[in-house]
Structure formats: structure tokens, C-alpha cells
C-alpha positions as a Markdown table, in Angstrom:
| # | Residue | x | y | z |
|---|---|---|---|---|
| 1 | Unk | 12.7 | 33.0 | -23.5 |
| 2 | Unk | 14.1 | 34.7 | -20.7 |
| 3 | Unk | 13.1 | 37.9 | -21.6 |
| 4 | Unk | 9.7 | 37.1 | -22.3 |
| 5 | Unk | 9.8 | 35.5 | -18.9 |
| 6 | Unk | 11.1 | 38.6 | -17.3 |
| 7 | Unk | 8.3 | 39.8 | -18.7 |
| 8 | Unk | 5.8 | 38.2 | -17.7 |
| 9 | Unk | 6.6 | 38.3 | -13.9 |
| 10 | Unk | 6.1 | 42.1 | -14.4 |
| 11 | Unk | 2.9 | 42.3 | -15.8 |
| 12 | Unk | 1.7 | 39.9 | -12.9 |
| 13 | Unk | 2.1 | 41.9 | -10.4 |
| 14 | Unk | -0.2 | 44.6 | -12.2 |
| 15 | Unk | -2.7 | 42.3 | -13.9 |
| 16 | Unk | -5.8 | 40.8 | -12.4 |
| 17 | Unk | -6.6 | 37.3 | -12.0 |
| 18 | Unk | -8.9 | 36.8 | -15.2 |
| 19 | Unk | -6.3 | 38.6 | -17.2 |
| 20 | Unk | -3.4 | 36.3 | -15.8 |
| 21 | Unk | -4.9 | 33.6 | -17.4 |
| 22 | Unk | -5.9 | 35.4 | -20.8 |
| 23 | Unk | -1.7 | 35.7 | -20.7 |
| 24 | Unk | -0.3 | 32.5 | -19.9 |
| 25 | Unk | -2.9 | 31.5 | -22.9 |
| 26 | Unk | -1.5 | 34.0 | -25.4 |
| 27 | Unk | 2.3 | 32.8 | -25.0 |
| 28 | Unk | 1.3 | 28.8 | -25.2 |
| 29 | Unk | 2.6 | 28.8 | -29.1 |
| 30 | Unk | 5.8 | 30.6 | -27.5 |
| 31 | Unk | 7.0 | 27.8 | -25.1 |
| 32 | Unk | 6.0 | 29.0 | -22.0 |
| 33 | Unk | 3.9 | 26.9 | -19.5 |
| 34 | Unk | 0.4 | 26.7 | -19.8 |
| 35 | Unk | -2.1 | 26.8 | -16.7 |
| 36 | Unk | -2.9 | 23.1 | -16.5 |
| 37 | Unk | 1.6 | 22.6 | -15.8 |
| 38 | Unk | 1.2 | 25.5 | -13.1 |
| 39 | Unk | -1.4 | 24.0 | -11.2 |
| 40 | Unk | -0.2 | 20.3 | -11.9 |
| 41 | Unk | 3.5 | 20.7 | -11.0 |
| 42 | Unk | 2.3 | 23.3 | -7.4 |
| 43 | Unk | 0.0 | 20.1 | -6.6 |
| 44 | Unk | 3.2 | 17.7 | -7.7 |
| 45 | Unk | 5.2 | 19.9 | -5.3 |
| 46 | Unk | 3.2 | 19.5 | -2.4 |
| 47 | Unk | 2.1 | 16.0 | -2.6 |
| 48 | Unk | 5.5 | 15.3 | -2.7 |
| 49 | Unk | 6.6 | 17.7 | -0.1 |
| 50 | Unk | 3.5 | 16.1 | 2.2 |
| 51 | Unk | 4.3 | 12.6 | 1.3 |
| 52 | Unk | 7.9 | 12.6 | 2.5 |
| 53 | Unk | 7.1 | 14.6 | 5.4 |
| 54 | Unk | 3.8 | 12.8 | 6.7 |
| 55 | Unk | 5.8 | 9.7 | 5.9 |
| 56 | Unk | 8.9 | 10.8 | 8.2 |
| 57 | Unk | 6.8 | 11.5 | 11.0 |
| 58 | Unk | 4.7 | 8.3 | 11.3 |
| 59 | Unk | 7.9 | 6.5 | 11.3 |
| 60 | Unk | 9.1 | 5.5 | 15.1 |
| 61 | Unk | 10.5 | 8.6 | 16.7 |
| 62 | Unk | 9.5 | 10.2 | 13.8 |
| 63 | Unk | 8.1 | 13.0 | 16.0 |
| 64 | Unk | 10.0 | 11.9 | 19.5 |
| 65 | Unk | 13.4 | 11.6 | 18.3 |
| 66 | Unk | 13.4 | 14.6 | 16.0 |
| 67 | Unk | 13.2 | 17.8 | 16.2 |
| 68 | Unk | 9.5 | 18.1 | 16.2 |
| 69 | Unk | 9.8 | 16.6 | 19.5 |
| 70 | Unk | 6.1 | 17.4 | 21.2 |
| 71 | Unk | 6.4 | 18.9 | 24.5 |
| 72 | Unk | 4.5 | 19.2 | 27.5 |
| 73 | Unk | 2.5 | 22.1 | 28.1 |
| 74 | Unk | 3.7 | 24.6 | 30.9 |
| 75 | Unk | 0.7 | 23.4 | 33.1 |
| 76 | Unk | 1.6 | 20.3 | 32.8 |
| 77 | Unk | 5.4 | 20.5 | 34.1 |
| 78 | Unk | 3.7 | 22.2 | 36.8 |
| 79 | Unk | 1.9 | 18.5 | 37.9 |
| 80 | Unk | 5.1 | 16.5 | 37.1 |
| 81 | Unk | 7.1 | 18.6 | 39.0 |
| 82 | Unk | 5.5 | 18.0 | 41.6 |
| 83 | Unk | 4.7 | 14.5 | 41.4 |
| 84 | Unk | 8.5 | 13.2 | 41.0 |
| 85 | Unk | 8.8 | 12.8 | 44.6 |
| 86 | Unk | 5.4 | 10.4 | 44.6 |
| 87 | Unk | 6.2 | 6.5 | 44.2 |
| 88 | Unk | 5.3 | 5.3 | 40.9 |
| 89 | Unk | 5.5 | 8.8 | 39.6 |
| 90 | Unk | 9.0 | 9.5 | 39.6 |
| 91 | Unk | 9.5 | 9.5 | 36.0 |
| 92 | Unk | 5.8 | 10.8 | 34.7 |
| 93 | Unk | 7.0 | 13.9 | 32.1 |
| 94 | Unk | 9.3 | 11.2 | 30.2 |
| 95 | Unk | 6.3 | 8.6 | 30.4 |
| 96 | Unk | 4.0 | 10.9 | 29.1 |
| 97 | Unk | 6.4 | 12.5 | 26.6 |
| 98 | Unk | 7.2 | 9.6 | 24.6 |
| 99 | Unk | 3.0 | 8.3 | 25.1 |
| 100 | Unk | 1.7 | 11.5 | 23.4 |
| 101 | Unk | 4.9 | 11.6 | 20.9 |
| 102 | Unk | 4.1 | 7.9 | 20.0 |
| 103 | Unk | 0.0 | 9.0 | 19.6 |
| 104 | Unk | 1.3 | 12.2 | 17.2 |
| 105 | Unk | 3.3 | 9.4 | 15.0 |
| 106 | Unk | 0.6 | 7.0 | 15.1 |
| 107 | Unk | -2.0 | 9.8 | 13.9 |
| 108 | Unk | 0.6 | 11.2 | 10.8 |
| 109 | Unk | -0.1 | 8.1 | 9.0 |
| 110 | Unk | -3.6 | 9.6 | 8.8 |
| 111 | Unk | -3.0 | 12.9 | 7.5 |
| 112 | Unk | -1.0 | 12.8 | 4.0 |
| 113 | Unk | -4.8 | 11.8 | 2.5 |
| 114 | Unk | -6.3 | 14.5 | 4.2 |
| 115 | Unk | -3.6 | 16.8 | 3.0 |
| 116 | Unk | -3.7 | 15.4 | -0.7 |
| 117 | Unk | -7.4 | 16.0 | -0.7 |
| 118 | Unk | -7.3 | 19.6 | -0.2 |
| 119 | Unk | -4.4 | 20.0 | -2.8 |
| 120 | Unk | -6.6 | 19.0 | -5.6 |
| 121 | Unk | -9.1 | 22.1 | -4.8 |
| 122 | Unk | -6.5 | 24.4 | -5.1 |
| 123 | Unk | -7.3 | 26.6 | -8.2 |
| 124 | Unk | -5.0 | 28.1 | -11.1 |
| 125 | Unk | -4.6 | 31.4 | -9.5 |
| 126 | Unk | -3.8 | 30.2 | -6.1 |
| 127 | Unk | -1.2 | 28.0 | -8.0 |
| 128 | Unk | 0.6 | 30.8 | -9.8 |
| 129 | Unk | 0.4 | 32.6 | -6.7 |
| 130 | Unk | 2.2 | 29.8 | -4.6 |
| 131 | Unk | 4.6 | 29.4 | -7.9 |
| 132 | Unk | 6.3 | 33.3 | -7.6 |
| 133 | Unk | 5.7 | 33.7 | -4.0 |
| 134 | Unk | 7.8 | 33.6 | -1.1 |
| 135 | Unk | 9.8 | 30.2 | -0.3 |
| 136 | Unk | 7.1 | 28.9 | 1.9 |
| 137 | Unk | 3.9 | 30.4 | 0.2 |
| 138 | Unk | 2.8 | 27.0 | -0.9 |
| 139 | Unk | 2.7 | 25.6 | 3.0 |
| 140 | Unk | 1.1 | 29.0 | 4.0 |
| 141 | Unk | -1.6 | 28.6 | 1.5 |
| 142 | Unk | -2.1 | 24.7 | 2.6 |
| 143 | Unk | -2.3 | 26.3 | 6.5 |
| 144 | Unk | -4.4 | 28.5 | 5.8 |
| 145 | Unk | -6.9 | 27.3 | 4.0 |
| 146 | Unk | -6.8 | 23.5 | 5.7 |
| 147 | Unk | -6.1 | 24.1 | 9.3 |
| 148 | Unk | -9.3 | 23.9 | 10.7 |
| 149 | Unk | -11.0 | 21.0 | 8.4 |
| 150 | Unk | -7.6 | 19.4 | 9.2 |
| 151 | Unk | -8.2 | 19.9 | 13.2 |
| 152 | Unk | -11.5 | 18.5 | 13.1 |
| 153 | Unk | -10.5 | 15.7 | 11.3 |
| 154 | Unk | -6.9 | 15.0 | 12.8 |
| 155 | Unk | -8.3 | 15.0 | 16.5 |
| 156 | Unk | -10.1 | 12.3 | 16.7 |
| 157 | Unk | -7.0 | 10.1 | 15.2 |
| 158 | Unk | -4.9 | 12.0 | 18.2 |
| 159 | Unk | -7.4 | 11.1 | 20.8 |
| 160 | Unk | -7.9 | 7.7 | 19.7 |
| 161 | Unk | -4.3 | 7.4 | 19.1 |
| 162 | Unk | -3.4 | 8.8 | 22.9 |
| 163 | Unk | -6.1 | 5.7 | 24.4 |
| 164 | Unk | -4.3 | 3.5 | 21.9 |
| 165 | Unk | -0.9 | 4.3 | 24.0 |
| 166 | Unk | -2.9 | 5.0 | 27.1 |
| 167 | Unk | -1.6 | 8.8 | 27.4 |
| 168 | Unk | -5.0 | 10.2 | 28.1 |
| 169 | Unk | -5.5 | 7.7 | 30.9 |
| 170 | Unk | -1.9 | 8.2 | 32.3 |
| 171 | Unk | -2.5 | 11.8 | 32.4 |
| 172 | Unk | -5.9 | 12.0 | 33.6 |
| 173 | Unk | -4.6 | 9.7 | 36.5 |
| 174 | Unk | -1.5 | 12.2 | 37.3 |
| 175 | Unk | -4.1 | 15.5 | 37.1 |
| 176 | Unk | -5.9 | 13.8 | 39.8 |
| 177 | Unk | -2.8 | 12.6 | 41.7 |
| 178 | Unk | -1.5 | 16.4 | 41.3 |
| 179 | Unk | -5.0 | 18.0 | 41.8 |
| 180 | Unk | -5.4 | 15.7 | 45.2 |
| 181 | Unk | -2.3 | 17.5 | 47.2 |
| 182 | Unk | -2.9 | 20.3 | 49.0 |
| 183 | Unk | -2.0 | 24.0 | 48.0 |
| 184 | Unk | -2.1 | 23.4 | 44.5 |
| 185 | Unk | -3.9 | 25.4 | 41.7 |
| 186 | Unk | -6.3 | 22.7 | 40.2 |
| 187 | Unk | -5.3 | 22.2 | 36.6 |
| 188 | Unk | -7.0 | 20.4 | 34.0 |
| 189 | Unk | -5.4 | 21.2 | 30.2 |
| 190 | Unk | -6.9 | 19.3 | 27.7 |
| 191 | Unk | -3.9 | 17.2 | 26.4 |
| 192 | Unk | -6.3 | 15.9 | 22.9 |
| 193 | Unk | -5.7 | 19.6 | 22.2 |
| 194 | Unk | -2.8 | 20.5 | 23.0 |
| 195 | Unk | -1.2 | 17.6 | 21.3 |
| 196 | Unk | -3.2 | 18.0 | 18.0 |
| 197 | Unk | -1.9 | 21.5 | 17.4 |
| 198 | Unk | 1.5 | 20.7 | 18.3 |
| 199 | Unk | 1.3 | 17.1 | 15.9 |
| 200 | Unk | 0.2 | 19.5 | 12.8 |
| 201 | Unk | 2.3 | 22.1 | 13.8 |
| 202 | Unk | 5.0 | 19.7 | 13.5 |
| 203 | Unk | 3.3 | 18.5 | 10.1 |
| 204 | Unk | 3.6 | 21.8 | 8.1 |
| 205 | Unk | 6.9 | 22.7 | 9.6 |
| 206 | Unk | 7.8 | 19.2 | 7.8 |
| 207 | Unk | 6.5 | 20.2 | 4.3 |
| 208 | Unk | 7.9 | 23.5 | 4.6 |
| 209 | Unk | 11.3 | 21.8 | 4.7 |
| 210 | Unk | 10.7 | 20.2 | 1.4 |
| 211 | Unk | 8.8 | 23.1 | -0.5 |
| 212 | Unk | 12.2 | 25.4 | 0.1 |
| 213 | Unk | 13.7 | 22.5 | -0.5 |
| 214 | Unk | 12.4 | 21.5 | -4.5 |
| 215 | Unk | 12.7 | 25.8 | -4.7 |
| 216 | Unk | 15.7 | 26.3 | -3.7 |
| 217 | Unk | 17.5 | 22.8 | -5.0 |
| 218 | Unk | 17.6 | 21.7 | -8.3 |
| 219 | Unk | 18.1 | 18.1 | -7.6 |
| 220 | Unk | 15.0 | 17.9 | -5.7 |
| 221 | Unk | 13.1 | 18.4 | -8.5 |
| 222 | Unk | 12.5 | 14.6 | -9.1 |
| 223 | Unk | 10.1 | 15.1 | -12.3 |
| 224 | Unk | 10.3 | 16.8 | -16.1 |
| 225 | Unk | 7.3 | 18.8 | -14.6 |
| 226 | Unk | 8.9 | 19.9 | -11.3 |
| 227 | Unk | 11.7 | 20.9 | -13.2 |
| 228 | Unk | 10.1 | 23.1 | -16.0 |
| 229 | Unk | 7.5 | 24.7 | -13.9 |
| 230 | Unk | 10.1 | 25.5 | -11.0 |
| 231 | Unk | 12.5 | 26.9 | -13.8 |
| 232 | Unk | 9.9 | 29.8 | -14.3 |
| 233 | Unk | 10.1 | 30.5 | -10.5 |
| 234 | Unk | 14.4 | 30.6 | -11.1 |
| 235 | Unk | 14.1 | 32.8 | -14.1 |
């Protein structure tokens, strides 16, 4: 079985996609995985590495506690610098660090659907390319080919989820405070933005954790599935 695994990894680096397939078909009588496992156990993968970390971060201090920790923006230390020495102001970055890191954990519990979604497009060949590809070719596939349906759908949840804890308020209210002094460089970052990217960037770094993780660790590999589908990827 080896062997003919050994096998087989050579020929795919040589053979095109339709041939691939013509392959895996050939050595079904032989024991080795068929295309519907591939695809099924990749999705399995992911879905499991997006549940646990979608799940994580929507917890409290999922993302300001941890080490996804969202962070202002260099423009904005620039207004809370100088707005420390202003009454009622005195302690605006913490304010509005834990405000936008409570909207980022209020707006994961909205994105493991999203996520799950796109995982169920995902075709045989982009599945046996995830399966022998680097440790985090899975989460660089579901970057690449989500981000920006992801963004246009994740923003609003972030915006909404800012009002919700009143960050977009409290920061429109110290922009104008910091704007208002004299001899400053008017600034006006768009915090929606800013704390989207960083909230999904956060995300994928999450489920990159866990795909290296069920690669890389056998007893991650919760399922009969995981297990024979990730043995290929070991052999």
C-alpha cells in the first residue's frame, strides 16, 4: 500500500487535473481513497478547523484576551496620545481597545456559516491539492478564494457590532476632540475597516492553527475519515 502510495504522489506532480482523477478511479479496487473521501475529509478538516476557531473567538476575550488582540491603527495612537491629558479622555486607547475587540467577538459568531458555505464549493482538484500541499494550503485556498465575499459580508456585522458597543461613536467623538486642537494633522481612519481586516485576519490565523494542527497531530484527527484521508498526506 505504501508503495503504491509512493507512487501516486509522483505521478501527481506530472499529471494533469482530468488525469488525476482517471487515477484515483483506477486504484479504488486497490484500497486507496476515492475522490468523494478527498474532498469529504478536506471539507471535514476545515469545518472543523473553522468551527473551533470561529467558536474561540466569539467567546469573551476571545479576541481581547488572546493573542489576536486587535490593535489600534498607527493614526489612531496618534489622537489618543494626545487626548490623555484631556478630562474624560484619559484612558480612550484602552476604552476603545476592548469596544472594537468586543465588536470583532461579537461579529465571529457570524462568520463560521459564511466560512462553511464556501467550503462546500470547493472542488475535487482543489481538495487533493489542499490534501499534499503545504501545512497551511488549506487556509490559503479558503483566503484566497473567500476574502473578499467574506469582507463584504463580515462588515456590516463589524459596523453594526461597533454601534452595538458604541465604538464607532466613541471614536468619531475622540477624532473630533483630536481634530479640534490646534497644530494637528486632521485624521479620519475608517475604524469599520480597519477593524474588519484585522477581525478576519485574526479568523484565518485561528484555522490555520488547527489545519497544522489535524496534519501534523494524529490525535486531532477526531473521525475514521480524518484519519484515513490524512494518512495519505503522512505516507
Amino acid at each position: 500500500m505504501l508503495k503504491k502510495l509512493g507512487f501516486l504522489l509522483i505521478i501527481l506532480q506530472f499529471t494533469a487535473c482530468t488525469e488525476l482523477q482517471n487515477i484515483a478511479g483506477t486504484m479504488l479496487e486497490s484500497g486507496a481513497l476515492t475522490d468523494a473521501e478527498i474532498g469529504q475529509g478536506l471539507k471535514q478538516a476545515l469545518e472543523i478547523g473553522i468551527g473551533k476557531g470561529s467558536d474561540r473567538l466569539s467567546q469573551l476575550d476571545g479576541y481581547y484576551k488572546s493573542p489576536y488582540k486587535i490593535l489600534l491603527p498607527e493614526e489612531a495612537r496618534k489622537v489618543t496620545d494626545k487626548l490623555k491629558v484631556i478630562p474624560f479622555f484619559s484612558d480612550v486607547e484602552e476604552v476603545i481597545l476592548e469596544k472594537i475587540n468586543r465588536g470583532a467577538e461579537d461579529a465571529a459568531k457570524k462568520a463560521k456559516p459564511i466560512f462553511v458555505n464556501a467550503i462546500k464549493q470547493m472542488t475535487f482538484d482543489d481538495a487533493l491539492n489542499i490534501l499534499m500541499g503545504e501545512d497551511n494550503a488549506a487556509t490559503n485556498y479558503l483566503n484566497n478564494a473567500t476574502r473578499i465575499q467574506l469582507y463584504s459580508e463580515f462588515s456590516p456585522v463589524i459596523n453594526q457590532s461597533l454601534d452595538k458597543f458604541d465604538a464607532n461613536k466613541y471614536w468619531a467623538d475622540a477624532v473630533k476632540k483630536y481634530n479640534s486642537l490646534p497644530f494637528v494633522e486632521k485624521v479620519n481612519p475608517d475604524l469599520g475597516d480597519y477593524v474588519t481586516n484585522q477581525a478576519l485576519n485574526g479568523l484565518f490565523s485561528m484555522v490555520e492553527k488547527e489545519e497544522k494542527n489535524i496534519r501534523t497531530n494524529i490525535s486531532a484527527r477526531t473521525t475514521d475519515l480524518l484519519k484515513k484521508v490524512f494518512a495519505k498526506q503522512d505516507n
